[in-house]
C-alpha positions as CSV (number, residue, x, y, z in Angstrom):
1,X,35.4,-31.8,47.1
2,X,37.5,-34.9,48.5
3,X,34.9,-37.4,46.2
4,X,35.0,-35.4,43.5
5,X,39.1,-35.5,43.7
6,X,38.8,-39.5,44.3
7,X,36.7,-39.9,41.1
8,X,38.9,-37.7,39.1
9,X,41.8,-39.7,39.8
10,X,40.0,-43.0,39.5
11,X,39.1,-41.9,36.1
12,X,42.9,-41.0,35.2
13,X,44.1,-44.3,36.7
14,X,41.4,-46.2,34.7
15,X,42.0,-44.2,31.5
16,X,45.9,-44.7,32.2
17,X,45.5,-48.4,32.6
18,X,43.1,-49.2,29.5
19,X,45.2,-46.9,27.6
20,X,48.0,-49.1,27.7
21,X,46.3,-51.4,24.8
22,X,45.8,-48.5,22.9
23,X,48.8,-49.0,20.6
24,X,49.5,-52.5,21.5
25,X,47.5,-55.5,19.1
26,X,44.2,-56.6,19.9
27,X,45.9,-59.8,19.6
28,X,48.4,-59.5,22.7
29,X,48.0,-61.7,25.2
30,X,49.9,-59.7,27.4
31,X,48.1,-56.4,26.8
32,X,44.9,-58.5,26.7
33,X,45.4,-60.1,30.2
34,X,46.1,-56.5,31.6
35,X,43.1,-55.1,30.3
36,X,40.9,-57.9,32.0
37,X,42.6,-57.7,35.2
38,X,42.3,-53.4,35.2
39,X,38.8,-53.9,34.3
40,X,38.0,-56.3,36.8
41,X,39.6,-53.9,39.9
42,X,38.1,-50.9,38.6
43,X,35.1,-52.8,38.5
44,X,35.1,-53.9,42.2
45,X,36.4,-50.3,42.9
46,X,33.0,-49.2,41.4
47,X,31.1,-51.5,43.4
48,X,32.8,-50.5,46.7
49,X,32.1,-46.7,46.1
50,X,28.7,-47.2,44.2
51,X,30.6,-44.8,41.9
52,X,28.2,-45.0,38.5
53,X,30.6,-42.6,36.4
54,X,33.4,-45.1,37.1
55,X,31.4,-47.9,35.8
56,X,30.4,-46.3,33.2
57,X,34.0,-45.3,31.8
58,X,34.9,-49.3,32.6
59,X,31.9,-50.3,30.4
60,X,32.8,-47.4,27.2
61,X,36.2,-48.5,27.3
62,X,35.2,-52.3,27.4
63,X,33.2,-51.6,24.6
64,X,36.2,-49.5,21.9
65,X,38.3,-52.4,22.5
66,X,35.9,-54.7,21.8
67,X,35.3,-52.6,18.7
68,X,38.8,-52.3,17.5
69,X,39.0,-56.2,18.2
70,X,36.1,-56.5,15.4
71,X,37.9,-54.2,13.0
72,X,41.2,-56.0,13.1
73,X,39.3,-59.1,12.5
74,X,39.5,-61.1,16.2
75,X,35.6,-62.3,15.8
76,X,36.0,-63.9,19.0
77,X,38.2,-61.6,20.9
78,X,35.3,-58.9,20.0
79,X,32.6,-61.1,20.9
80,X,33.8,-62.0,24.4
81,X,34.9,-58.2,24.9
82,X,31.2,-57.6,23.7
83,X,29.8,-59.8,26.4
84,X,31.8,-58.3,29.1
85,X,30.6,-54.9,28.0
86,X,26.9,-56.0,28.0
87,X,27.0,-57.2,31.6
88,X,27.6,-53.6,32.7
89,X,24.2,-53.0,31.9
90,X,22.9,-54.9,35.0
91,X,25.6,-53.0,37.3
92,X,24.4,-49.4,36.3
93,X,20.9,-50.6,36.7
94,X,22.1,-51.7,40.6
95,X,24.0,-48.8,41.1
96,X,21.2,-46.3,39.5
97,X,18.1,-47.8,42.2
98,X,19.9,-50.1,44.5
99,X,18.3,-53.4,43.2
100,X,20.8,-55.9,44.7
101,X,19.0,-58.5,42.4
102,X,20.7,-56.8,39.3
103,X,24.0,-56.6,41.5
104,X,23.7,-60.5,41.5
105,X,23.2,-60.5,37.8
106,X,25.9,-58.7,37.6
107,X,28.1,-60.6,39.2
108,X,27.3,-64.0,37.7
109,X,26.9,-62.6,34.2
110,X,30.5,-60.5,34.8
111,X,32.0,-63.8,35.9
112,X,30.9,-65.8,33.2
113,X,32.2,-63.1,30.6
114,X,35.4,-63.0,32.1
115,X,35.9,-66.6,32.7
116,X,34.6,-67.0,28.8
117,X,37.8,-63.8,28.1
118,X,40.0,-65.7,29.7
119,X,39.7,-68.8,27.7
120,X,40.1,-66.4,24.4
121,X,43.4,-64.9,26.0
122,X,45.2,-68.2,27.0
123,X,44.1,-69.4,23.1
124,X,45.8,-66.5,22.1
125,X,49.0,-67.5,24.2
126,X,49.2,-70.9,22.7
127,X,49.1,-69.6,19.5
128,X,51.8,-66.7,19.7
């Protein structure tokens, strides 16, 4: 009963912290920067607890903002949401059999996608 509590209110603190770009423009630094870091503790939150439902709510909402980033026309904002979104793949393949190789993958390929995010976001400050 006590992990089921913790995962419901990690899933309402995730949904409560993604959901603050919801009605903010794909184009906001700000909102963009928040998003990255939320994702990014959430992440490490579903690593600690091997918690796959977590992940995969990180990985869905990842992906809808990447999506709405496409429709409003941010080609790069959407593909480096995209490739942060695809790395997730290799974390629910760790936390499904335990292979610490696809943790590893993870971890570098997660890296690299935020790394390659955060370059997008501090274009977008420049520009604003």
């Amino acid at each position: 009963m006590k992990k089921q509590c913790s995962v419901l209110l990690l899933f309402i603190l995730l949904h409560l912290l993604l959901a603050g770009c919801n009605g903010q423009k794909a184009d906001n630094p700000e909102a963009l920067s928040n998003l990255l870091n939320n994702a990014v503790q959430m992440t490490n939150k579903a690593i600690e607890t091997k918690d796959i439902k977590l992940a995969r709510t990180i990985w869905e909402q990842i992906s809808e903002y990447g999506i709405k980033a496409g429709e409003l026309g941010r080609k790069d904002l959407a593909e480096g949401l995209g490739q942060l979104a695809s790395t997730y793949v290799y974390l629910i393949d760790y936390l499904q059999n335990g292979r610490r190789e696809q943790l590893s993958l993870f971890e570098q390929n997660f890296q690299r996608a935020v790394d390659h995010l955060s370059g997008i976001i501090k274009e977008l400050e420049k520009s604003n």
